[in-house]
C-alpha positions as CSV (number, residue, x, y, z in Angstrom):
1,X,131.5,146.9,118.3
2,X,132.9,147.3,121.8
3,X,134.4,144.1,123.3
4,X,132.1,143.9,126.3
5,X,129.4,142.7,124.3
6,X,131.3,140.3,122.0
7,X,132.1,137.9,124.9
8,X,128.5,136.9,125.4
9,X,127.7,136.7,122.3
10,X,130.8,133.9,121.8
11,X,129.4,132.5,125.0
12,X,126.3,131.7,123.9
13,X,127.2,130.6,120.5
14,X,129.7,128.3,122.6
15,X,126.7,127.0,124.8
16,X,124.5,126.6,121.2
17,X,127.2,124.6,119.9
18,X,127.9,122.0,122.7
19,X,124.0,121.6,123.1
20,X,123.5,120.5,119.6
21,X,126.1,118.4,120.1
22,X,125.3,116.5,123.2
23,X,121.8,117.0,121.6
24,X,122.8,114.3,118.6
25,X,125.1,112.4,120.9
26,X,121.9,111.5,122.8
27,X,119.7,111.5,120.1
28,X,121.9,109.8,117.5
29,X,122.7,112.2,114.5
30,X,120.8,110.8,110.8
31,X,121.1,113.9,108.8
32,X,123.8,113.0,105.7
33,X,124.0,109.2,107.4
34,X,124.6,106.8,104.1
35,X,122.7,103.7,105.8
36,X,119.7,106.0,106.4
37,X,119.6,107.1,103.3
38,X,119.8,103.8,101.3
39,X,117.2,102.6,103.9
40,X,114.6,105.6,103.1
41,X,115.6,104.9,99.0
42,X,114.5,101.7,99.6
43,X,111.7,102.1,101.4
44,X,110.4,104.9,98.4
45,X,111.0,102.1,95.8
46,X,108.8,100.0,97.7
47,X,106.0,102.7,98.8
48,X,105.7,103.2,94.8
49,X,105.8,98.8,94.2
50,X,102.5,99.3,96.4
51,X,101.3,102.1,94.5
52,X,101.8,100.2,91.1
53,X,100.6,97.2,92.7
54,X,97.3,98.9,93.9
55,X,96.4,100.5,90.6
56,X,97.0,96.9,88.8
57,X,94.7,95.4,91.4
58,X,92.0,98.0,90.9
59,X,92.0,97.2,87.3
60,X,91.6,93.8,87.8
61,X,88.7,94.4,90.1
62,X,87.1,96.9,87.6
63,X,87.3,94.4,84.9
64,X,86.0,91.3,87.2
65,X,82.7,93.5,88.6
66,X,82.1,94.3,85.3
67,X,82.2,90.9,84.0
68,X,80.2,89.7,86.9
69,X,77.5,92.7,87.0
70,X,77.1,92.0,83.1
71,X,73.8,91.4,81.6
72,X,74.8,88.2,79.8
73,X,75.8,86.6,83.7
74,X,72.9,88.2,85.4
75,X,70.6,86.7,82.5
76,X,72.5,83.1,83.2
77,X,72.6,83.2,86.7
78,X,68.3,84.1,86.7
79,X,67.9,81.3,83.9
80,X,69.4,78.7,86.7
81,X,67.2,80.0,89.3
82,X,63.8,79.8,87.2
83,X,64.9,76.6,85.4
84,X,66.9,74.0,87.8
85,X,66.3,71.4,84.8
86,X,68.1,73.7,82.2
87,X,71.6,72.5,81.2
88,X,73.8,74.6,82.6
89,X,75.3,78.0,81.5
90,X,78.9,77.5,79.8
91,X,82.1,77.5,81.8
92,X,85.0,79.8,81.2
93,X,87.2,77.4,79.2
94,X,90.9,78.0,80.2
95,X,94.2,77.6,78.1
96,X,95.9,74.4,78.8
97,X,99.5,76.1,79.5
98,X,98.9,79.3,82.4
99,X,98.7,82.5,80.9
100,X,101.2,84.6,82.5
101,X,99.9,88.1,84.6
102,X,100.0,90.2,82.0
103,X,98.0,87.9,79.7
104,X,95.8,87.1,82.3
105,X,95.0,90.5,82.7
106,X,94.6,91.3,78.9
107,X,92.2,88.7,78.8
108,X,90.6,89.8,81.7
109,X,90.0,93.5,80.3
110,X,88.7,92.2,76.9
111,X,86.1,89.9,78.7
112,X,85.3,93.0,81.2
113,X,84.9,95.1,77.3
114,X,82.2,92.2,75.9
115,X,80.7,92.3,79.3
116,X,80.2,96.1,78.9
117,X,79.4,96.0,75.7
118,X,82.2,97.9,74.6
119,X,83.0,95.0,71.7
């Protein structure tokens, strides 16, 4: 390669490197920055916290509709409209000590199984 050509081509590299580098100087250069990256692991721990939370609260909703669309709560709730003398359906009876999420939701899902009929 003749050396009238390789000067340009140095030159432009040249240019090429000092814009990329005033280019992150303005800019502010992330790439291999360890505070950005422990900030975007973070922030993917908590994206898939939502997720899990959001396919915990969809159960929960699942089981409730179908323990509130079931035919024994349909046929109590119509019984208190035709009859305002009848006694009244039964409560849910809680546990005296809280049950703990997890409980709660086991609960939850087998009430939401008798309510579909699913015993």
């Amino acid at each position: 390669m003749p050396w009238p050509f390789l000067i340009p081509i140095v030159a432009i590299l040249a240019w090429a490197a000092v814009k990329i580098s005033e280019s992150r100087a303005r800019h502010g250069s992330t790439y291999g920055d360890p505070s950005r990256d422990a900030e975007i692991d973070a922030l993917l721990a908590r994206l898939e916290d939502g997720e899990d939370e959001r396919a915990r609260l969809r159960a929960r909703i699942e089981n409730l509709e179908a323990i509130v669309t079931g035919d024994r709560y349909e046929l109590d709730r119509e019984a208190r409209r035709a009859l305002p003398t009848a006694p009244a359906a039964p409560q849910l009876t809680l546990d005296e000590e809280p049950l703990d999420s997890e409980e709660a939701e086991a609960q939850a899902a087998r009430m939401a199984s008798r309510a579909r009929g699913n015993v």
